[in-house]
C-alpha positions as CSV (number, residue, x, y, z in Angstrom):
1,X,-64.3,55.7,36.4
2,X,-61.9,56.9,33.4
3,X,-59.1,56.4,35.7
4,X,-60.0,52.8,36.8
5,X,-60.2,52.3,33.0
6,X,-57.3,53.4,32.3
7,X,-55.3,51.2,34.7
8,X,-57.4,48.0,33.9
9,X,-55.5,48.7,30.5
10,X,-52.6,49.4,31.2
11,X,-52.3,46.3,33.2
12,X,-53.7,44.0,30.2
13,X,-50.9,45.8,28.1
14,X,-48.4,44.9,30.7
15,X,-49.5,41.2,31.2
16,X,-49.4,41.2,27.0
17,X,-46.3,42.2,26.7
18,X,-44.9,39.6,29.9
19,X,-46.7,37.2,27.6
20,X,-44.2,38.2,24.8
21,X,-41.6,38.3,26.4
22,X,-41.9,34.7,28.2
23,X,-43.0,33.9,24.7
24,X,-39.5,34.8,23.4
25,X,-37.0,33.7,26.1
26,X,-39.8,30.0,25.7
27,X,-38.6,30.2,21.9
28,X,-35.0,31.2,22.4
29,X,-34.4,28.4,25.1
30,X,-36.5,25.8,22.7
31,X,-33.8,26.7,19.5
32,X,-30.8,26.3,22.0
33,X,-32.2,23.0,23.0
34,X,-32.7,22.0,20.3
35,X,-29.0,23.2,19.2
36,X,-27.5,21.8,22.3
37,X,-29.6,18.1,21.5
38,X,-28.1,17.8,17.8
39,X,-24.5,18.9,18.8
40,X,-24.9,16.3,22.0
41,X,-26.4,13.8,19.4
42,X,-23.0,14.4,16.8
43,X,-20.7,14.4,19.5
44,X,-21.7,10.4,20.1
45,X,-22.0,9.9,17.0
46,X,-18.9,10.9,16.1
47,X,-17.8,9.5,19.6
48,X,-19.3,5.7,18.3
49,X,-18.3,6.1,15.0
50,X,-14.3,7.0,16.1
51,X,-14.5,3.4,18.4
52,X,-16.3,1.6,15.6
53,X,-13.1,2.7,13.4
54,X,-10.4,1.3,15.7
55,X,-12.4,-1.8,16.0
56,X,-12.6,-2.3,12.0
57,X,-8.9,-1.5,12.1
58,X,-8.1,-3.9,15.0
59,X,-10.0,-6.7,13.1
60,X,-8.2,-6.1,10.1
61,X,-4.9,-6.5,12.2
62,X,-6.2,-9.5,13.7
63,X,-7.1,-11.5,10.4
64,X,-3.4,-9.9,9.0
65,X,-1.9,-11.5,12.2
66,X,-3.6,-15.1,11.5
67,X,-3.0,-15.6,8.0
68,X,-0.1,-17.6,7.0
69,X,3.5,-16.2,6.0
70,X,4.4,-18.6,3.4
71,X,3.4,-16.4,0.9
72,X,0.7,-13.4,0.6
73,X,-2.0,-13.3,-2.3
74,X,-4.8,-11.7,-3.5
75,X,-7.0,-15.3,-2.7
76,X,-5.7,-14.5,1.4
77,X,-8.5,-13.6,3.6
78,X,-7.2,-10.0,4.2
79,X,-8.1,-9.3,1.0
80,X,-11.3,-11.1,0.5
81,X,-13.2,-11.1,3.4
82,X,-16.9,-10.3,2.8
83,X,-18.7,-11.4,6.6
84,X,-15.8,-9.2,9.0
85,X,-15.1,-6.5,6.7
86,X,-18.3,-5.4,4.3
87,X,-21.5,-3.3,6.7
88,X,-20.3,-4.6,10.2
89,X,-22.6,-3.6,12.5
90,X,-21.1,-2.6,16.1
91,X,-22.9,-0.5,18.7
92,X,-25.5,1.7,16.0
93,X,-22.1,1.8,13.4
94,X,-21.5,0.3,10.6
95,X,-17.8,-0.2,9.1
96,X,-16.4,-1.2,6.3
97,X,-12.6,-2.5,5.9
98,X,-10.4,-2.0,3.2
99,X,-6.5,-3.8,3.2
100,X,-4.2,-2.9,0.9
101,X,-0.8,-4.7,0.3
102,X,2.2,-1.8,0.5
103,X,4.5,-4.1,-1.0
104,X,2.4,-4.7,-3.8
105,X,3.1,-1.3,-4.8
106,X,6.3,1.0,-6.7
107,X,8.5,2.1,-3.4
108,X,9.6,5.8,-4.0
109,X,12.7,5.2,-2.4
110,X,13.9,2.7,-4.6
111,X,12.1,2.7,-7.5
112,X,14.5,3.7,-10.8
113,X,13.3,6.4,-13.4
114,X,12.5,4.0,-16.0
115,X,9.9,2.0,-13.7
116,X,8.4,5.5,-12.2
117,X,8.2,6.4,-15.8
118,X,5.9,3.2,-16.0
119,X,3.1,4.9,-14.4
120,X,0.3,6.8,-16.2
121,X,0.5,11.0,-16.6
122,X,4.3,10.6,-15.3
123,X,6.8,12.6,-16.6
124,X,10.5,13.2,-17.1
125,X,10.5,16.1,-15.3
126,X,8.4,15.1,-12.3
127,X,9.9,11.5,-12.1
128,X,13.6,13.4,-11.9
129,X,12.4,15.8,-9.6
130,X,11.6,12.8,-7.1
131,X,14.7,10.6,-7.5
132,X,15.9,14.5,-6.3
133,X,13.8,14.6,-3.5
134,X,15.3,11.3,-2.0
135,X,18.7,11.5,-3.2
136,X,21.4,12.9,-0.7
137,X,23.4,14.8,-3.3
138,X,23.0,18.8,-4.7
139,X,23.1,17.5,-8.4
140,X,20.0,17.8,-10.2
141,X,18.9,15.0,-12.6
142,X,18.0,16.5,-16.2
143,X,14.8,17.7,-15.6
144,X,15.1,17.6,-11.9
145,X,15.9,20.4,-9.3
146,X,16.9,20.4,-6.0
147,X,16.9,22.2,-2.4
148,X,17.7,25.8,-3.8
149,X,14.6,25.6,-6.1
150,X,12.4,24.8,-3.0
151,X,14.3,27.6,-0.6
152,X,13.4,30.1,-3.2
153,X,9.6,29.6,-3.7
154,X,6.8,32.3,-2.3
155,X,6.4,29.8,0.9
156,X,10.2,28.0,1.0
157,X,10.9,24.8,2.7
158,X,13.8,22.8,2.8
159,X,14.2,19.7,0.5
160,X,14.5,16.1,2.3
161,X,17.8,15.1,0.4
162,X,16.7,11.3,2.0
163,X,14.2,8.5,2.3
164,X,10.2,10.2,2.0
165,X,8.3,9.5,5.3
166,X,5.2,9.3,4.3
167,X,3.5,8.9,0.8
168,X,2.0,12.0,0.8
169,X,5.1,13.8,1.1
170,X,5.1,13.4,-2.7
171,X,2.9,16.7,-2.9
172,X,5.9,18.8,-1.5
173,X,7.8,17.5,-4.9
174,X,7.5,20.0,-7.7
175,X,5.1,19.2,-10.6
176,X,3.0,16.7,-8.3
177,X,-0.1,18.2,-8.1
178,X,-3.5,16.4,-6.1
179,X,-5.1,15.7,-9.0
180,X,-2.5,13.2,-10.3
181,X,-1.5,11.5,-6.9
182,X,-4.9,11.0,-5.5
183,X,-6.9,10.5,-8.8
184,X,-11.1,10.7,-8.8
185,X,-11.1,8.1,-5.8
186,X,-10.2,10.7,-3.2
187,X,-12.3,8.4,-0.2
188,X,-10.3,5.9,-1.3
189,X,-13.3,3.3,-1.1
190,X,-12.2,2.0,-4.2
191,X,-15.5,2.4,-6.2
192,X,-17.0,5.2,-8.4
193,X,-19.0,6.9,-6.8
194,X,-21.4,9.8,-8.5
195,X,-19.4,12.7,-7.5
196,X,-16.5,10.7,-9.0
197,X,-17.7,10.2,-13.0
198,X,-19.8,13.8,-13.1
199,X,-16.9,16.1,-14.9
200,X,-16.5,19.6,-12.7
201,X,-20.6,19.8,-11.2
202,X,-18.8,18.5,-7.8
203,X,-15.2,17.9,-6.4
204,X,-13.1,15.8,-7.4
205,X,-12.8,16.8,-10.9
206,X,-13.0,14.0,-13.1
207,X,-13.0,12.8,-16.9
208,X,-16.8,11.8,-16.6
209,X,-15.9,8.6,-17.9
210,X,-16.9,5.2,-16.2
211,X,-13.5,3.9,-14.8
212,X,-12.2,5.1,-11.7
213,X,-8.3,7.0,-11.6
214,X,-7.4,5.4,-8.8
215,X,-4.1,8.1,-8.8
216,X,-0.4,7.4,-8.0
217,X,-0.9,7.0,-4.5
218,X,-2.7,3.1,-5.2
219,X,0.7,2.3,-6.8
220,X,3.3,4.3,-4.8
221,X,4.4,3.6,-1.4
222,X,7.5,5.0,0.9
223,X,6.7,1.5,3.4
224,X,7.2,-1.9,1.8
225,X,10.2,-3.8,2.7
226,X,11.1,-7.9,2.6
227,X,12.5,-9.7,5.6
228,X,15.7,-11.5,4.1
229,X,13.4,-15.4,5.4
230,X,12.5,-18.3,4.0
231,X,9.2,-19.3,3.7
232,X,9.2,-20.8,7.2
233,X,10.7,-17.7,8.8
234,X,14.4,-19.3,8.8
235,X,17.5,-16.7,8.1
236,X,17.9,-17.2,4.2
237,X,21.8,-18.8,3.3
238,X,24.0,-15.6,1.4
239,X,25.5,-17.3,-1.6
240,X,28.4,-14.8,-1.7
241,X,29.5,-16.2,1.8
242,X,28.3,-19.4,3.2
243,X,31.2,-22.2,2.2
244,X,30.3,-25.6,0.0
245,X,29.4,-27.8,3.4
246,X,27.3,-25.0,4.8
247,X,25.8,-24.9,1.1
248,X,25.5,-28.2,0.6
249,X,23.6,-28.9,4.4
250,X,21.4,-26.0,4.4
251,X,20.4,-26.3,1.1
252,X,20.2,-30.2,0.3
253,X,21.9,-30.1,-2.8
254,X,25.0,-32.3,-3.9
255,X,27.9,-31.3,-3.3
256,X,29.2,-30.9,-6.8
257,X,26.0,-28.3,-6.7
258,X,27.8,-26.4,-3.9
259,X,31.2,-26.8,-5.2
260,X,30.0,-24.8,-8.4
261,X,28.4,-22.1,-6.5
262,X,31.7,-21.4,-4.5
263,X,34.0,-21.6,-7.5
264,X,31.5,-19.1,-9.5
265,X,31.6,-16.5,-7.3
266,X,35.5,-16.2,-6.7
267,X,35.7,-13.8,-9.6
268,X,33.0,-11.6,-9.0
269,X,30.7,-11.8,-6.0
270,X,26.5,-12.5,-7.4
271,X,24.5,-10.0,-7.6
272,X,21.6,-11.2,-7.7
273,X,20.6,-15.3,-6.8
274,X,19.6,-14.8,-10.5
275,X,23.0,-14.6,-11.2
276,X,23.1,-18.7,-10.5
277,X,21.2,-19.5,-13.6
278,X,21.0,-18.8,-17.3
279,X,19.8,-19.6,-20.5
280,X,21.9,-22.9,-20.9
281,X,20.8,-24.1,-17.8
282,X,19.9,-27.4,-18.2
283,X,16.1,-27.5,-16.9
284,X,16.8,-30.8,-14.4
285,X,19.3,-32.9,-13.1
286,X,21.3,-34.9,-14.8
287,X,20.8,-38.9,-15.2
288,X,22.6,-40.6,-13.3
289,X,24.8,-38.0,-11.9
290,X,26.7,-39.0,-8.4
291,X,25.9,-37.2,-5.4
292,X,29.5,-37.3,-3.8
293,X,31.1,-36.5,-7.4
294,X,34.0,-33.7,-6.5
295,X,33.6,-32.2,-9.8
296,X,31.6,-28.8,-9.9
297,X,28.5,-28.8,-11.7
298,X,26.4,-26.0,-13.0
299,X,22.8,-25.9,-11.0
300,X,19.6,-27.0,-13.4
301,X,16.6,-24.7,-13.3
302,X,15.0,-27.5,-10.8
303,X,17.1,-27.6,-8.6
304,X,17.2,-23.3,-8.3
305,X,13.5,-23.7,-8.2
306,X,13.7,-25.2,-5.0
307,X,16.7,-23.9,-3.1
308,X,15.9,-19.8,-4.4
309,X,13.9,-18.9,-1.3
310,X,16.7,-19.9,0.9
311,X,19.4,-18.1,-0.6
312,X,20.5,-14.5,-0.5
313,X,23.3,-12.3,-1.7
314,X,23.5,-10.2,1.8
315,X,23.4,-10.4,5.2
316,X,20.8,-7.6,5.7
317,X,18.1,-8.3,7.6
318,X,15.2,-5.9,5.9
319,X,15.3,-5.3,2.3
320,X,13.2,-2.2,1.2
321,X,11.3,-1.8,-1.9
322,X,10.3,-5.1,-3.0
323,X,7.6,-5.9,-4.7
324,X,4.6,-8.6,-4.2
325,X,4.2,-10.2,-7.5
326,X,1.4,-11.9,-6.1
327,X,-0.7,-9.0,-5.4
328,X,0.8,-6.0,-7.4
329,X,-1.7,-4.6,-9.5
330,X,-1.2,-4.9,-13.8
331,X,0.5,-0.7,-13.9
332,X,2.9,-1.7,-11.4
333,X,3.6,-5.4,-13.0
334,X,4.0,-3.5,-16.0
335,X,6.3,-0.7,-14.9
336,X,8.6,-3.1,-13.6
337,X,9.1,-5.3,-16.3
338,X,10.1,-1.8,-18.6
339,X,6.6,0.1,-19.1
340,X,6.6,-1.2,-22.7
341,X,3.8,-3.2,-24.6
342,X,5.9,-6.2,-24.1
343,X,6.1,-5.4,-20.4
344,X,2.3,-4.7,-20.7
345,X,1.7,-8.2,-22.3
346,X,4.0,-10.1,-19.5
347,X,2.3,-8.7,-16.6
348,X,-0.8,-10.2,-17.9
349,X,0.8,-13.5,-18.0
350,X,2.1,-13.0,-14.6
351,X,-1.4,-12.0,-13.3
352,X,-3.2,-14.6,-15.3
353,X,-0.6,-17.5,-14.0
354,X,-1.3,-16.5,-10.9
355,X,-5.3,-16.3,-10.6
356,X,-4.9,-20.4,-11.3
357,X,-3.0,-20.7,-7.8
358,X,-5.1,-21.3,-4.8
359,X,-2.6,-19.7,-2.3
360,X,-0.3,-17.5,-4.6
361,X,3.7,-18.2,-5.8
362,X,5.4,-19.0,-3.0
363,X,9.0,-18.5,-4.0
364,X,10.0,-15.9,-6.8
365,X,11.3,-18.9,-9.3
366,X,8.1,-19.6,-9.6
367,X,7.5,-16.6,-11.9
368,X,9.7,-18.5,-14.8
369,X,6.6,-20.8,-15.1
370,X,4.8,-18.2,-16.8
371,X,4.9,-19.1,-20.1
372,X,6.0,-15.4,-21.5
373,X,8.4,-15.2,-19.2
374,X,12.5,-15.3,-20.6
375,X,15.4,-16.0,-17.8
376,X,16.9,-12.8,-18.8
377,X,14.0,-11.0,-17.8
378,X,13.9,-12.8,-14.5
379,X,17.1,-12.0,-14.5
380,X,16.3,-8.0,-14.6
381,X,13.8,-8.5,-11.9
382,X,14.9,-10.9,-9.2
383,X,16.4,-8.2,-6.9
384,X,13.0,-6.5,-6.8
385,X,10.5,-9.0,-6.6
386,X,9.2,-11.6,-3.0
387,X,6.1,-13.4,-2.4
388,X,5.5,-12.2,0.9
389,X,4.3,-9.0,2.7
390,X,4.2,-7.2,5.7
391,X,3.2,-3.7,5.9
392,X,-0.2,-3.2,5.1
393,X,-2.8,-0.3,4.7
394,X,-6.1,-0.6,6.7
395,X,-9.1,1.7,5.8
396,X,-11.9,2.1,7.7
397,X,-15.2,3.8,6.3
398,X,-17.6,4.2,9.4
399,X,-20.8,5.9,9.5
400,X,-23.6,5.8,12.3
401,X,-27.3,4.5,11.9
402,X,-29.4,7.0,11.7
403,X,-32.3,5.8,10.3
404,X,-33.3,6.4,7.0
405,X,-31.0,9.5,7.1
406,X,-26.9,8.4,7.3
407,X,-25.2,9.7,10.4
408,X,-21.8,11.0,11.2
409,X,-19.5,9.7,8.8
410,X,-15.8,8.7,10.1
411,X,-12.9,7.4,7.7
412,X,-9.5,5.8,9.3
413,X,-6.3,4.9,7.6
414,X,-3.9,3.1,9.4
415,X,-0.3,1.5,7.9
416,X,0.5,-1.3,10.2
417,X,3.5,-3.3,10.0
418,X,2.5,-7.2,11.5
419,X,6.2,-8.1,11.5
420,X,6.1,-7.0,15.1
421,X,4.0,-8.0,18.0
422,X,2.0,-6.0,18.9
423,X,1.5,-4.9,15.5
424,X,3.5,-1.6,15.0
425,X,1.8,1.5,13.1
426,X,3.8,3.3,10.8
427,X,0.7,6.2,9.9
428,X,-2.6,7.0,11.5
429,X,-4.5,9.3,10.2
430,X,-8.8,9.9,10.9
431,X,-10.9,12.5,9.7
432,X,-14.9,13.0,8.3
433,X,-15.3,10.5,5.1
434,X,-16.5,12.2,1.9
C-alpha cells in the first residue's frame, strides 16, 4: 500500500513540475512575442515614417519647382505654407516641412573676415582659422593655422586647402566647437522647445533664457550660388564687353547711354555694375535730351534701375556666394553691410523696406530705395547681393500616430538645387528626430 503511495506522489510531483516547466517555456515564448510584436511594430513605423519623409521633401521640391523665378521672398509659398507643410497626415504619419533659403545665408567660401566677424561668438582666431581651411596656400592668416597644425593633433587629418563640401565640415576647423555652430536648436525645428531654455538638466546646454541660438549653421552655408539671368531667365549683357549697338539693343537705352558705358570702361574694366553710378548721378533723365545724340552721357539712377538686372561684369555662368537680400535674416544683413551699429540700423531698413513688397525686390537696385541706404554702400555690396535663389534646405520632422503616445520619430534634411530638372540633391542626410 506504502508503495502504491508512494508512486501516486511521485507522479503528482512529476506532473507539477511539467506544469512548471510548460509554465516557463508559456512565459518565455509570451515575452519574446511580445518583443518580436514591438520590434515588428518599430520597424513599420520607422518603415512609414522614412516614406512619409521623402514625401514631405518631394512636396517641398514640388512647391520650390512652381513658384516663380523673378525673384524669391520670404512672402513665396515655400516659405509660408501652412495647409502642405504644418501636421500632414499620410498613411498613420504626420510631417512637418521646413524650407530654408541657402542663399539667404553667409557662404564660407566666399565670405571676407570682416563679414564672418559679423556673426555672434565669432572670433579672430576662429574666423582666420576658416578663411585657412578654404584657402589653397600654406600661409597662415594671424590667428589662423594651417595643415601642419591638423597633421600633428592626437587623431590628425589633413586640411582641405579648398572649397568646404558641406556645412558641417566647419567642426573639423579648429576652435569651432558644437555648441557655437549648432546653437540650442539642435532639431532644427526652429522653436524652443523645453529641453532647449532648461540650462544643463538635459542636452543641449543652453543659457535658460527665452530666445532660441539658432547657431552659425542658420547663417553659414558652403551651397548658394547666383545664375548670371535676368529676371526672365535671359543670359545677362557683360558691360566690360558687349559693344554700344549690342548695349544699346539689348538694353533699350539711347545710344549716348551706351556710348558712355563703352568710353568708361577703356581705362579700367568695372568691377562691379555698381561701378556705372555714383553720387552725382543725376536721379533721371534729362529733359529733353535726343535719343540719337552721338555725345556720351553719364546713366541717371533711373535708367540703372531698370537695365541692372540685365547687366553683368563676366561671362560666368554661376556666381557662388551671393546673398538673397530678400530673405537673409537681420545677422547676416548686418554682417554684410560691416557688422557695425550702423550696419545693424541699415539692415533693419532693408528688412523693413521689404516686408511692404508683396513679391520681394526684384532687381538689386532696388535696395537704393531704402531710405538709409547711401550709393557708396551699394556700391560696397553689389557684387554680393541677387534677388533670386536656388538651392534650398528641406527639413522634414515625421513622427507616426500612435495614439495618445507619439511613435517613431524620423527627421530628414535634404539640400536640393531646383536649377536642374529633376531637381538635383546636393546633401541627404536622415536619422531619429530629438
Amino acid at each position: 500500500m506504502r508503495v502504491v503511495c508512494n508512486k501516486k506522489g511521485l507522479v503528482l510531483v512529476a506532473v507539477l513540475w511539467v506544469v512548471v516547466v510548460l509554465m516557463v517555456i508559456v512565459v518565455a515564448v509570451g515575452q519574446n512575442s511580445r518583443v518580436d510584436t514591438k520590434v515588428c511594430v518599430a520597424r513599420t513605423e520607422e518603415l512609414r515614417c522614412k516614406w512619409a519623409s521623402r514625401a514631405g521633401v518631394e512636396t517641398a521640391v514640388a512647391v520650390l519647382n512652381d513658384d516663380l523665378r523673378a525673384s524669391d521672398s520670404l512672402t513665396d509659398l515655400w516659405s509660408e505654407n501652412e495647409e502642405d507643410f504644418n501636421d500632414v497626415g499620410l498613411e498613420q504619419c504626420w510631417f512637418t516641412v521646413r524650407v530654408v533659403d541657402e542663399a539667404g545665408k553667409l557662404n564660407v567660401n566666399t565670405a571676407t573676415k570682416e563679414q564672418l566677424m559679423g556673426l555672434e561668438d565669432m572670433t579672430e582666431e576662429i574666423a582666420d582659422a576658416i578663411i585657412d581651411w578654404r584657402d589653397k596656400d600654406e600661409m597662415p592668416g594671424d590667428g589662423g593655422v594651417e595643415g601642419g597644425y591638423y597633421l600633428n593633433l592626437r587623431y590628425g587629418y589633413s586640411i582641405r586647402n579648398g572649397p568646404f563640401k558641406t556645412t558641417r565640415e566647419l567642426l573639423l576647423v579648429k576652435g569651432v566647437s558644437r555648441e557655437w555652430l549648432y546653437g540650442e536648436d539642435t532639431n532644427f525645428n526652429g522653436r524652443l522647445d523645453y529641453n532647449e531654455r532648461d540650462g544643463d538638466a538635459s542636452p543641449p546646454a543652453d543659457d535658460g533664457d527665452e530666445e532660441l541660438d539658432r547657431g552659425w549653421i542658420a547663417y553659414l552655408t558652403c551651397y548658394s550660388y547666383d545664375k548670371d539671368e535676368d529676371a526672365s531667365g535671359n543670359k545677362r549683357i557683360n558691360i566690360n564687353e558687349a559693344d554700344e549697338k549690342k548695349l544699346q539693343n539689348s538694353l533699350k537705352i539711347k545710344e549716348s547711354y551706351a556710348k558712355w558705358i563703352v568710353e568708361n570702361r577703356k581705362k579700367n574694366k568695372y568691377k562691379s555694375i555698381a561701378d556705372l553710378i555714383n553720387e552725382k548721378s543725376p536721379k533721371k533723365p534729362k529733359k529733353g535730351s535726343k535719343e540719337d545724340s552721338d555725345e556720351a552721357e553719364a546713366l541717371d539712377l533711373e535708367t540703372f534701375s531698370q537695365i541692372a538686372d540685365k547687366i553683368t561684369i563676366t561671362d560666368d555662368e554661376k556666381i557662388v556666394g551671393r546673398i538673397n537680400i530678400n530673405t537673409a535674416p537681420r545677422v547676416v544683413l548686418a554682417a554684410l553691410l560691416g557688422g557695425d551699429e550702423a550696419a545693424e540700423r541699415l539692415a533693419d531698413g532693408i528688412i523693413a523696406y521689404r516686408e511692404g513688397l508683396i513679391y520681394g525686390m526684384e532687381s538689386i537696385a532696388e535696395v537704393m530705395n531704402v531710405k538709409s541706404m547711401k550709393i557708396s554702400t551699394f556700391k560696397k555690396i553689389a557684387n554680393h547681393v541677387t534677388t533670386r535663389s536656388d538651392v534650398f534646405t528641406v527639413r522634414c520632422f515625421t513622427v507616426a500616430d500612435r495614439g495618445a503616445v507619439g511613435g517613431a520619430r524620423l527627421q530628414t534634411e535634404a539640400v536640393v538645387d531646383r536649377s536642374s530638372t529633376p531637381c538635383k540633391v546636393l546633401y541627404w542626410y536622415q536619422g531619429v528626430s530629438n
